[in-house]
C-alpha positions in Angstrom: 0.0 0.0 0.0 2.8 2.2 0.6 3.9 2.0 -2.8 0.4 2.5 -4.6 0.6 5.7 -2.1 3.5 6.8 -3.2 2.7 6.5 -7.3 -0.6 8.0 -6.6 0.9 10.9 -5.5 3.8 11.2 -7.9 0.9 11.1 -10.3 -0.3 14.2 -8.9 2.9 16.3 -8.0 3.7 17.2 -12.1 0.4 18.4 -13.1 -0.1 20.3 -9.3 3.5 22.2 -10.1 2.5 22.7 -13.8 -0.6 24.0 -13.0 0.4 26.5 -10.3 2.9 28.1 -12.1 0.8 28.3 -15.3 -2.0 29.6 -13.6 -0.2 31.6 -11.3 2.3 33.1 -14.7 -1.4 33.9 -16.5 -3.3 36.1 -13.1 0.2 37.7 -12.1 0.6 38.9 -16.1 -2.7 39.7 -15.9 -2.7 42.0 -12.4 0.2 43.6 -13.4 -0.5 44.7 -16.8 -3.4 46.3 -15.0 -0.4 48.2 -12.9 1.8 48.8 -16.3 0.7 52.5 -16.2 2.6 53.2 -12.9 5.3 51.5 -13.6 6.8 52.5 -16.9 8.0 56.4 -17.5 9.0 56.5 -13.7 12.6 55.8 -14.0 11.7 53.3 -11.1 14.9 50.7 -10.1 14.7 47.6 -11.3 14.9 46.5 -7.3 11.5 48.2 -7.2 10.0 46.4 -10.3 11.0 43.2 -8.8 9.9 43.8 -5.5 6.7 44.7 -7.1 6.3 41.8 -9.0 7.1 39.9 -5.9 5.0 41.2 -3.8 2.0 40.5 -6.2 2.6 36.6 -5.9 1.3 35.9 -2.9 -1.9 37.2 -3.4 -1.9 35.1 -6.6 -1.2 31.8 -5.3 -3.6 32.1 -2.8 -6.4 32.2 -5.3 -4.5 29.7 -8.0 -3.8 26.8 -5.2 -7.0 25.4 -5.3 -7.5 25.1 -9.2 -4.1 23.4 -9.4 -5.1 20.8 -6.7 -8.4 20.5 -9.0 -6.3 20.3 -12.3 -3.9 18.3 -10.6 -6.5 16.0 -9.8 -8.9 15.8 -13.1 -5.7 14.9 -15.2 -4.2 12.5 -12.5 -7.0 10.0 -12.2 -8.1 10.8 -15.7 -4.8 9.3 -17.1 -4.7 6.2 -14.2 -8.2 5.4 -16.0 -7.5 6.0 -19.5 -4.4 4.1 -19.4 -6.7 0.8 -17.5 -4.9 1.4 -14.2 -8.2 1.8 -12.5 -9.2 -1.0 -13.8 -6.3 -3.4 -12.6 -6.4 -1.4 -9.5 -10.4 -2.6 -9.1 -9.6 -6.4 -10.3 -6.9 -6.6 -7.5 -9.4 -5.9 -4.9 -9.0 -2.2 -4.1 -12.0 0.5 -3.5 -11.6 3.3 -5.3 -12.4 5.5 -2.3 -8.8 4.0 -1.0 -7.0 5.8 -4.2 -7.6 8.9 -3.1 -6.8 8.8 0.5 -3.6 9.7 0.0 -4.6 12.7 -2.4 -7.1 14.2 0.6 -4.4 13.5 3.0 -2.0 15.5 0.8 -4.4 18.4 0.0 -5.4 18.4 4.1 -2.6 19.4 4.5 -2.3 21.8 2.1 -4.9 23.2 3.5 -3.5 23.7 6.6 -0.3 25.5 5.1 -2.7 27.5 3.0 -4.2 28.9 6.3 -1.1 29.9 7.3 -0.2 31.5 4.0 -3.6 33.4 4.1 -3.3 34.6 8.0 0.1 35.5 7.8 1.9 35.2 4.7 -1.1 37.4 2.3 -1.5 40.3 4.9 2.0 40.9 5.4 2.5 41.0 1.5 -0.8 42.8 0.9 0.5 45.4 3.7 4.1 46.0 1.8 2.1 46.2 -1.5 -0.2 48.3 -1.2 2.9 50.6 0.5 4.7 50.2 -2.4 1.9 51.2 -4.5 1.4 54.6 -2.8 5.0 55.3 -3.4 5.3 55.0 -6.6 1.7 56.3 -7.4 3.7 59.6 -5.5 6.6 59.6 -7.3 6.9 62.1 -10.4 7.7 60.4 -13.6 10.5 61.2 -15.6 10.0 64.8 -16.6 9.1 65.1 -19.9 6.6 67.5 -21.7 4.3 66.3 -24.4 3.2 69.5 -26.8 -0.3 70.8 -27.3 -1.2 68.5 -24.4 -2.5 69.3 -20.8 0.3 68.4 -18.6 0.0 67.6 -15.3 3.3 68.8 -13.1 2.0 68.7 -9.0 -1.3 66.8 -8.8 -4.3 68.1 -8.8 -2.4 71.4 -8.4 -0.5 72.9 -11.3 -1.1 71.8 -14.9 1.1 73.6 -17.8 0.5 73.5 -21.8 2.8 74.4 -24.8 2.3 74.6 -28.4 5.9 74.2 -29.4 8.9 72.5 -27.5 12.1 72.6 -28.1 15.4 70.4 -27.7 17.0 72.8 -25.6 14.1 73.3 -22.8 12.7 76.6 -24.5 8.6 76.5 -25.0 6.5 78.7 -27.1 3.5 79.9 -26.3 2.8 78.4 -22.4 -0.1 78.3 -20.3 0.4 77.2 -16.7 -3.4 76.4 -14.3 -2.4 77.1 -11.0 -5.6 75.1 -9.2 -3.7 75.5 -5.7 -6.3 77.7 -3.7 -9.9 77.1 -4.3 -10.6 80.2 -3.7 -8.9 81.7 -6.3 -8.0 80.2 -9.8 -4.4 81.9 -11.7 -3.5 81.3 -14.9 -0.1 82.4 -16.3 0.2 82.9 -20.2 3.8 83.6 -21.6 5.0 83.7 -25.6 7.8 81.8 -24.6 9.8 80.3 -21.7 12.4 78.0 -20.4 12.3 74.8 -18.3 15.3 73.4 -16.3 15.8 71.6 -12.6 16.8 72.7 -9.4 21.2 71.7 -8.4 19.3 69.5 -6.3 17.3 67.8 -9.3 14.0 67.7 -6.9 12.2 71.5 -7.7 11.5 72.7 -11.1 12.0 76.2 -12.5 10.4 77.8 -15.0 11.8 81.2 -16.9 9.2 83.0 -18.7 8.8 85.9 -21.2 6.4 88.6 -22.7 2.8 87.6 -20.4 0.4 87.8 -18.0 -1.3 86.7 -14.9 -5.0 86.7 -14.6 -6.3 86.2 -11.3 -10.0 85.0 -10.8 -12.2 84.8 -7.5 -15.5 82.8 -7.5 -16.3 84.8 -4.8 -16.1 87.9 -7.0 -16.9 87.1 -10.4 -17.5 90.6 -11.9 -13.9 91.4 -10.8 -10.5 90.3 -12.5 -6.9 91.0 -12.0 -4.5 90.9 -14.9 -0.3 91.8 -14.4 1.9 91.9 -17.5 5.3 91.1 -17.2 8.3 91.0 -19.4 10.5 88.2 -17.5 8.3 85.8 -14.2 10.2 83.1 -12.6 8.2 80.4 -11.4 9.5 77.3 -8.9 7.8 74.5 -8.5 9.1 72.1 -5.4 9.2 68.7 -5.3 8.8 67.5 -8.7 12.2 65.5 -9.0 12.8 61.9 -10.0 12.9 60.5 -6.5 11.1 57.6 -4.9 10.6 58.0 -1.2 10.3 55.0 0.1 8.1 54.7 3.0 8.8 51.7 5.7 6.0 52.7 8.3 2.9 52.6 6.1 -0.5 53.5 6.7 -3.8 51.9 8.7 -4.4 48.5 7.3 -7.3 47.5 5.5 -9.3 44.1 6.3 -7.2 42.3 3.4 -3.8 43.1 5.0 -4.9 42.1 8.8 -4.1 38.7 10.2 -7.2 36.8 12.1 -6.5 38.1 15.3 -6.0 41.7 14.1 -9.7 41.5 12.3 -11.1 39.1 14.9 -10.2 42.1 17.7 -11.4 44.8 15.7 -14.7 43.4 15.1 -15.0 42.5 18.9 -14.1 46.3 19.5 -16.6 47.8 16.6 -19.5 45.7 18.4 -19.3 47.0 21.7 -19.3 50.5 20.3 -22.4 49.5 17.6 -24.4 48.1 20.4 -23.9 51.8 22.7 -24.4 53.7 20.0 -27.3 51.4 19.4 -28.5 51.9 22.9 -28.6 55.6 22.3 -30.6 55.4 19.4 -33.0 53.2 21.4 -33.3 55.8 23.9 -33.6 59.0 21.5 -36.0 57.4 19.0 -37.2 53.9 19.0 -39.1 54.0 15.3 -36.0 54.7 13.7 -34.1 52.1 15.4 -36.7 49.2 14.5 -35.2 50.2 10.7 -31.7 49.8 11.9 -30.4 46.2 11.0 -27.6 45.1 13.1 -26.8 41.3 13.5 -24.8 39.5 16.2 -21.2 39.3 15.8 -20.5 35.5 16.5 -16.6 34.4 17.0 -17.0 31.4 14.5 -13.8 30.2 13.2 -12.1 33.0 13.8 -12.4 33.3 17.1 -11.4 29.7 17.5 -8.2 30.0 15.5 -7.0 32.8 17.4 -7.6 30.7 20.9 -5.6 28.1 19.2 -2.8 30.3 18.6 -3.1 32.4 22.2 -3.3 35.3 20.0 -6.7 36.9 21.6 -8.4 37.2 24.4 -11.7 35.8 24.0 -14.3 38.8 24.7 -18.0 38.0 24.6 -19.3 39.7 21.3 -22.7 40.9 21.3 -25.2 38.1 21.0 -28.5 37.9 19.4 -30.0 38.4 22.1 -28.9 41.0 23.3 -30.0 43.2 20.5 -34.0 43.7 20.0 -35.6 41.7 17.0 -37.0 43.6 14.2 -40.3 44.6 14.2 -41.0 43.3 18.2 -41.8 46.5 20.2 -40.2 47.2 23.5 -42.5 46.6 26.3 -43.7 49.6 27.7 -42.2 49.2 31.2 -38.8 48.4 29.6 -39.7 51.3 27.0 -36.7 54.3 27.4 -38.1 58.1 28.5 -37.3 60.2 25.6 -35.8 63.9 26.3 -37.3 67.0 25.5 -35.9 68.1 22.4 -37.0 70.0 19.7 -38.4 67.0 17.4 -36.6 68.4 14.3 -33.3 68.5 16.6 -34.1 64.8 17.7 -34.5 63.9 14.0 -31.7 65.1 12.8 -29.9 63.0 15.9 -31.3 60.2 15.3 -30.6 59.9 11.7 -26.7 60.4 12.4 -26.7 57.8 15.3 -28.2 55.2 12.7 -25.5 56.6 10.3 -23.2 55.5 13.1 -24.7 51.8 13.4 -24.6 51.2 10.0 -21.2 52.3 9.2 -20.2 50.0 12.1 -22.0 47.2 10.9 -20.7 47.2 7.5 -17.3 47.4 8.6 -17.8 44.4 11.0 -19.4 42.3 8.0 -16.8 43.2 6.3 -13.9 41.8 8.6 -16.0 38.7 9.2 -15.7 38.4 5.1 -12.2 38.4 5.4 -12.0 35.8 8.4 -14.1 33.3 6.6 -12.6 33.7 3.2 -9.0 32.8 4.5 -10.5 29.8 6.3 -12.7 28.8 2.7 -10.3 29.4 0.0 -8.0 27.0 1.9 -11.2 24.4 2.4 -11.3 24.2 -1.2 -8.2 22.1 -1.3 -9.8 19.2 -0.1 -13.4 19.7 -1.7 -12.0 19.6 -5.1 -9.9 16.6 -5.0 -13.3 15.2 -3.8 -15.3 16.5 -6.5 -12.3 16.2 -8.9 -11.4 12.6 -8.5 -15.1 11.2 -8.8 -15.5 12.9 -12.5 -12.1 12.1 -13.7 -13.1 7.9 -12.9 -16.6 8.4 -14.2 -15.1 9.8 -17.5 -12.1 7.5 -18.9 -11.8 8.7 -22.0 -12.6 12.3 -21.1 -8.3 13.4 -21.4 -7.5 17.1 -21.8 -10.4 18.5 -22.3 -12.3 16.7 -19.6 -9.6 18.2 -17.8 -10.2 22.3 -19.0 -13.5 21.8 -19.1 -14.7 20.8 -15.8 -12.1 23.0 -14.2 -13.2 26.0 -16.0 -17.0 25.5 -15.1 -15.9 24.9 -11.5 -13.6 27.9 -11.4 -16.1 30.0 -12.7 -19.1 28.7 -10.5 -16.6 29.0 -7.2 -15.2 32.3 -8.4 -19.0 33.9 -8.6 -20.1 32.4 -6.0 -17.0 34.1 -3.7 -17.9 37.4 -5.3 -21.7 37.8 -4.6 -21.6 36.3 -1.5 -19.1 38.9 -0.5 -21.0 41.3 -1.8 -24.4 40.1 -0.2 -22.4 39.6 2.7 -21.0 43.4 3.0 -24.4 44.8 2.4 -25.6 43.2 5.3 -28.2 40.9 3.8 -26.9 37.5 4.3 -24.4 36.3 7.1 -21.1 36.2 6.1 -20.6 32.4 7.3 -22.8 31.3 4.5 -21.5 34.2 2.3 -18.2 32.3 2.1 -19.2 28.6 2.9 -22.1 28.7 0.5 -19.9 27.5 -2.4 -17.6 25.1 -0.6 -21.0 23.1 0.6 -22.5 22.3 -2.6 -19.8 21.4 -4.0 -18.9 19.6 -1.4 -22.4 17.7 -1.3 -22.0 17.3 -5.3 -17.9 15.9 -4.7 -19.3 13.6 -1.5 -22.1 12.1 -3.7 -19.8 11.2 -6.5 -17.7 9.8 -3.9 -20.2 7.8 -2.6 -21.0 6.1 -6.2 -17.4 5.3 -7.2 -17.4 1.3 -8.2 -21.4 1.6 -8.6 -20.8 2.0 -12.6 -23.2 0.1 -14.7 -21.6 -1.5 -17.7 -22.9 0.5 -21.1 -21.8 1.0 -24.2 -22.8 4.1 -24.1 -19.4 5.3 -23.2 -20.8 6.2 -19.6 -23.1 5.0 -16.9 -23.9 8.8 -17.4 -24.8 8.2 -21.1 -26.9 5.0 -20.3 -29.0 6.9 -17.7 -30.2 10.0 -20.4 -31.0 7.3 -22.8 -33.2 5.4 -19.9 -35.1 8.6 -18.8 -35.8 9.5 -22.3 -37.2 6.2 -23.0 -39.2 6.4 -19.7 -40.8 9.6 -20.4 -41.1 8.6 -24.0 -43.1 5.3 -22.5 -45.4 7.8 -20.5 -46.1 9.7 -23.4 -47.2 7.3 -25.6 -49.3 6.4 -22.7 -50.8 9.4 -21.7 
């Protein structure tokens, strides 16, 4: 047994490795084409390219793991039975469901790994990416003017056009939109001028000849200012071919926050919903029937992270303790309302719902992120169980058995990750099932073709599958005639 264990998963180890890095080659080429316009005309380092492009792996293979396991598998057990190994596997006495034991064994613990990768690995990279990103989204490209076009030289700031440029710096006929102030909008005309850096090759000067400067408040509209001059000097700072590299970084987002960072967070935002709740309760309790805020349960989350000793447990709010919607408070229990002006308490209210619902959406969307880690790596094992029972059922189905089935089930597990995330961020089904939906059916679908392995019916048909359409349509065809 140890050496059918061993074949079996030798079987499995090329097409997993040529997989991954296929799939992974095709989304990274794909993400970072999306990126290509910050990243050429920048005169960036090739250090920062690479780290870029390294960076942007992780992310990748967290999403591509699971359709290699499911490649891996259609083509593994898809060759075995082609190739009549199945067959001299079954006429020696072996269940199918033992072949791939080893394979769900394997991808268990791939699993595993993966939810390592996504806890720690994925944020940590998402973190230093994003970082990255904001850097060289900051940094000034290499500075070159394009004629008769709109150029943008501080953004959002100062934007300059010329009709004619010339080798040695010198423009004809410039404009320069100084949107600085918004209060005031300038705008400097010149018949010609000259560009150059600063020594320090970070601030940009700008020589200009025969103009003017008109000067326009919205404030004032039926006034305008207007000074000629013969020779303006104008410096712009911080315009140089520089990368500042910044090793801090900002407030993380849910998608660069480990378990326990997200699983805190969403402790913390429930207290504060539920008092802010309370208040609303107490100021207006119509409006805070409309309010929908659901419990905050720890689920798997919270379980990892007591695992790891990384949290402190702390008692979410439970269903309970928030009132159902649409069930009345009882009139004893019922909260005396201040005297306010009613528009006053209005206006109140409306912001204290404002505050509940921002809170909520930000806690469904950290449980989203907790239960996606825990999913994505779930899926391991759920497609080498769906995987293995249609690669046996369909011998002769080869390569494009292989690219079909894995198509459909990439697409059908890639929607279903996207609506249920976004049903799950607007608050109208639980995140749980937002992110678990997916790995269930097809779980049930991979268990039930499990369950049928060495059930086949002999046919001629090509397929027990084959044999059953042909049955059904000559029941129905028996009823008809009937009828």
């Amino acid at each position: 047994m140890k050496i059918l264990t061993k074949y079996i998963l030798k079987e499995h180890l090329a097409p997993l490795m040529f997989a991954l890095s296929a799939l992974t080659s095709l989304l990274l080429l794909n993400y970072i084409a999306k990126q290509f316009g910050q990243l050429v005309g920048k005169g960036l380092p090739w250090g920062v390219i690479a780290e870029f492009m390294l960076l942007s792996v992780p992310f990748t293979v967290a999403m591509t793991l699971p359709m290699a396991v499911l490649v891996s598998t259609l083509h593994a057990f898809s060759r075995m039975a082609s190739e009549n190994e199945i067959t001299a596997f079954k006429a020696s006495g072996i269940a199918l469901q033992k072949l791939m034991i080893p394979v769900i064994i394997s991808a268990s613990f791939l699993t595993l790994g993966m939810v390592w990768f996504n806890d720690q690995v994925l944020p940590a990279a998402n973190h230093r990416l994003t970082t990255l990103t904001n850097d060289i989204a900051r940094k000034k490209p290499t500075f070159a003017l394009k004629e008769q076009v709109i150029n943008e030289i501080s953004q959002g700031r100062l934007f300059l056009r010329t009709a004619r440029l010339f080798e040695n710096n010198r423009m004809r006929d410039v404009a320069i939109f100084d949107m600085s102030d918004p209060m005031t909008r300038t705008t400097i005309r010149a018949d010609s001028g000259v560009l150059e850096l600063s020594p320090n090759r970070e601030d940009l000067l700008l020589t200009l000849f025969h103009g003017n400067w008109t000067v326009i408040k919205p404030e004032e509209p039926a006034r305008l200012q207007r000074v000629f001059f013969q020779t303006d000097f104008v410096k712009v700072r911080n315009v140089g071919n520089t990368l500042q590299i910044d090793t801090v970084g900002g407030e993380k987002s849910d998608r660069e926050m480990t378990v326990c960072e997200l699983q805190r967070r969403v402790a913390r935002l429930a207290r504060a919903r539920d008092s802010v709740y309370r208040s609303l309760q107490a100021m207006d309790y119509n409006v805070a029937k409309t309010v929908k805020a659901s419990s905050a349960p720890g689920g798997l989350g919270s379980l990892y992270c007591h695992k790891l000793k990384g949290l402190t447990i702390v008692r979410t709010a439970s269903a309970a303790e928030l009132p159902q919607q649409g069930k009345p408070i009882p009139p004893q229990q019922e909260p005396q309302k201040q005297e306010q002006p009613l528009m006053n308490r209005a206006i109140m209210a409306e912001q204290l719902k404002l505050q509940v619902n921002l809170a909520q959406a930000t806690i469904n969307g950290d449980q989203v992120e907790i239960e996606k880690k825990f999913s994505i790596a779930a899926a391991c094992v759920i497609f080498v169980l769906l995987g293995a029972p249609v690669a046996l059922r369909f011998p002769r189905g080869g390569v494009g058995l292989t690219i079909g089935v894995s198509l459909g089930v990439f697409g059908l597990y890639y929607v279903g990750l996207v609506a249920g995330e976004a049903l799950a961020r607007a608050n109208i089904i639980p995140p749980f099932w937002a992110m678990w939906s997916t790995n269930l059916l097809l779980l049930a679908v991979g268990l039930f073709l499990t369950s049928r392995l060495g059930r086949e019916g002999s046919t001629s048909r090509g397929s027990e599958t084959s044999e059953l359409v042909v049955r059904m349509r000559e029941w129905f065809g028996r009823k008809w005639r009937r009828a």
